[in-house]
C-alpha positions in Angstrom: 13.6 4.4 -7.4 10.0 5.9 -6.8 7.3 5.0 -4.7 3.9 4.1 -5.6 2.4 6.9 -5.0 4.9 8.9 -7.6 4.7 6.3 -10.2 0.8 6.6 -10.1 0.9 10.6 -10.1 3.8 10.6 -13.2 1.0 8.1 -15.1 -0.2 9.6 -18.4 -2.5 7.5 -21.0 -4.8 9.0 -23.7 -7.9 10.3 -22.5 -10.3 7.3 -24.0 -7.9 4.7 -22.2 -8.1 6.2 -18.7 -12.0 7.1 -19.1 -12.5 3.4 -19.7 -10.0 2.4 -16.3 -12.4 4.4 -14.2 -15.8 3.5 -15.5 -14.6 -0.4 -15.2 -12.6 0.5 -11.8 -16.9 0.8 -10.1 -17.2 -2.6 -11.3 -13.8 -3.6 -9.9 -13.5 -6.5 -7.7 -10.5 -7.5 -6.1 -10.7 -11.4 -5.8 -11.9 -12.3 -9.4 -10.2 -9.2 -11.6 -6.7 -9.5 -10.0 -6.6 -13.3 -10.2 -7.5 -13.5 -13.8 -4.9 -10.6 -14.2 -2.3 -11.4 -12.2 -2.2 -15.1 -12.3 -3.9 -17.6 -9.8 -2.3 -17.9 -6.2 -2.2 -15.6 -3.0 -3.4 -12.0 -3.7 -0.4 -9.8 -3.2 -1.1 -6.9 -0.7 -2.1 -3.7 -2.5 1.0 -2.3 -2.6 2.5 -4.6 -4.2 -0.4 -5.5 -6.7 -0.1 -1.6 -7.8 3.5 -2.0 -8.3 2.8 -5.5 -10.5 0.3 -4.0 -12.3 2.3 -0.9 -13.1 4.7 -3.1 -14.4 1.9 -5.3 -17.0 0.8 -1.3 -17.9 4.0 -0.1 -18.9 4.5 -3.0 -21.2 1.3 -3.0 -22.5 1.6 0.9 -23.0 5.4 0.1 -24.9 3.3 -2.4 -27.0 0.3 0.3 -27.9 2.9 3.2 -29.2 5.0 0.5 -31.0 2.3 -1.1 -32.8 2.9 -4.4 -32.2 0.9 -6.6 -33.8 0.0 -8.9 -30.3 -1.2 -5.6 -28.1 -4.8 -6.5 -26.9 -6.7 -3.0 -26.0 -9.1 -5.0 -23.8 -6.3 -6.6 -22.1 -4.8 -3.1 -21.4 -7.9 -1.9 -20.2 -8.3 -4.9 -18.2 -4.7 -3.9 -16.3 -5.6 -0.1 -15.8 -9.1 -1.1 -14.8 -7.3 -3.1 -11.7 -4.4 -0.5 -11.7 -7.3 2.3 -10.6 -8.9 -0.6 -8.1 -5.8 -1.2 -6.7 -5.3 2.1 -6.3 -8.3 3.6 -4.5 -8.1 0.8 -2.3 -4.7 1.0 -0.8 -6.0 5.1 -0.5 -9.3 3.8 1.4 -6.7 1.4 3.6 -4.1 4.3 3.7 -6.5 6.9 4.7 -8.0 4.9 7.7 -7.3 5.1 11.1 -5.5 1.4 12.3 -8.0 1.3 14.8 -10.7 1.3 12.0 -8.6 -0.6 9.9 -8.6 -3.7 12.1 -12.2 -3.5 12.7 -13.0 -3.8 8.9 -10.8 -6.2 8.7 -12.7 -8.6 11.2 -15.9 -7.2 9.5 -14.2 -8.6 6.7 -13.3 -11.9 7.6 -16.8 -12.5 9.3 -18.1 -11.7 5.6 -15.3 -13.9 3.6 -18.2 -15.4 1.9 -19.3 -12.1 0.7 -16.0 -10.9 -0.5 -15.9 -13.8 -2.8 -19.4 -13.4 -4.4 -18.5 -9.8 -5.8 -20.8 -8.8 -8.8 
């Protein structure tokens, strides 16, 4: 079995597909996107939600070189739009010292309204 990280770097989708992921990925917002993608209830930790959402892309991506009649472009778009949110974020939480880590987590919490307001 691979890891996240080697299932993201082994990715490969036509050029106009993953253009589109990373324009909508600065528009990305974890609390709204991920909950109308994933399904309502507790936001799994970014690991997992890349690992989910990986999941929801290959299937989508089956559906796209099969030509099946019920693939949605927008709603595959949709999943790599979250799938390159996802994924910068657990390399922003990856990259960051714990100590800085649980500081912008507090910073976090203190802003909860903030968080859910995203634009």
């Amino acid at each position: 079995m691979q890891d996240v990280h080697t299932r993201l770097k082994l990715l490969r989708r036509p050029r106009i597909l993953a253009r589109a992921a990373r324009l909508g990925a600065q528009n990305y917002c974890r609390q709204r996107d991920l909950h109308r993608i994933l399904g309502y209830g507790t936001l799994p930790k970014p690991a997992a939600a890349v690992m989910q959402l990986l999941e929801l892309e290959s299937t989508q991506d089956a559906a796209r070189k099969a030509g099946e009649a019920g693939y949605s472009l927008i709603r595959h778009v949709d999943v790599l739009i979250a799938l390159a949110g996802e994924t910068a974020f657990l390399r922003n939480t990856a990259a960051r010292p714990k100590t800085e880590t649980a500081a912008l987590q507090d910073r976090r919490s203190a802003a909860a309204g903030a968080v859910a307001r995203c634009p």
